[in-house]
N, C-alpha and C positions, 0 to 999 in steps of 0.2 A: 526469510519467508519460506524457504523449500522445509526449515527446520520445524512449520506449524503443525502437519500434520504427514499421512503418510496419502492423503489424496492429494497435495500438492503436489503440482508437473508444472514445470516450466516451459515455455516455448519466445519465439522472436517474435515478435508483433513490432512490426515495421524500424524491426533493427532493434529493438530493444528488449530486454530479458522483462517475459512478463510471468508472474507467477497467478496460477489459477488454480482453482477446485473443480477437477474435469476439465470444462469448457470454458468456465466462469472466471473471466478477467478480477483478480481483487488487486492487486498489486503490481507495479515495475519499477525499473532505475532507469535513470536518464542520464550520463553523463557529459558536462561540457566542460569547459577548460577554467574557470572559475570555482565551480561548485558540481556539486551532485544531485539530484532530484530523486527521493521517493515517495512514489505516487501513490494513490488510492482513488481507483475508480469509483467506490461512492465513500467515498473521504467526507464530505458533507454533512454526512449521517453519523459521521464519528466522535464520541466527546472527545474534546483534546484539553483536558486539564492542563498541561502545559504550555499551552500555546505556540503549538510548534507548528500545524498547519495553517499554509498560504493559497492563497485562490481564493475566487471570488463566480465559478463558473456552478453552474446549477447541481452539480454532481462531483466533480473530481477535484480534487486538495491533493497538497506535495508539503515534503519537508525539504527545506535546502539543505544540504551538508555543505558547507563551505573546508575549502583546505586550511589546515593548520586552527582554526576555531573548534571549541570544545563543545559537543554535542550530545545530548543527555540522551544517554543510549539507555536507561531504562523507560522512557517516555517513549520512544521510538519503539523499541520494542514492543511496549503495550500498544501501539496505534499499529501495528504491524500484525499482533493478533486478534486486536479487535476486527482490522479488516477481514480477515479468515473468519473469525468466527461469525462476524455480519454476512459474508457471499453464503457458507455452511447454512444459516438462517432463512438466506432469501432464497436458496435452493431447495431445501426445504418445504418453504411454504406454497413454492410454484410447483413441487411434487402432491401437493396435498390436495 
């Protein structure tokens, strides 16, 4: 995520690395003892060709990483810059 752009910064949002554009939450990791979680605060809005986004809440979708399972890390990667370039867009328009 830090790798999107050069306005990404990172901060802890209640303990967990969230990555944003300025202010603007797009992305975090979640980790628990099973698996990994990365998230996308408006994940909802995102095509996922792949089917790799889960949730079912009005706005934010995650991708499981589970240990030892093979995880199609160029799908992840494009839902990782899709969400950068979706906050970039929504920042944007609320500048306009």
């Amino acid at each position: 995520m830090r790798g999107c752009g050069a306005d990404v910064r990172e901060l802890l949002q209640d303990g967990h690395p969230t990555a944003c554009v300025g202010d603007a939450a797009f992305g975090y990791v979640d980790a628990f003892r099973a698996h990994a979680n990365v998230g996308f605060f408006h994940g909802a809005a995102l095509d996922d060709p792949a089917g790799l986004l889960e949730g079912a809440g009005k706005r934010m979708r995650h991708v499981k990483v589970r240990w030892a399972q093979p995880v199609n890390a160029a799908a992840l990667n494009e839902l990782i810059a899709a969400a950068y370039r979706d906050m970039r867009l929504r920042l944007q328009s609320e500048g306009a």
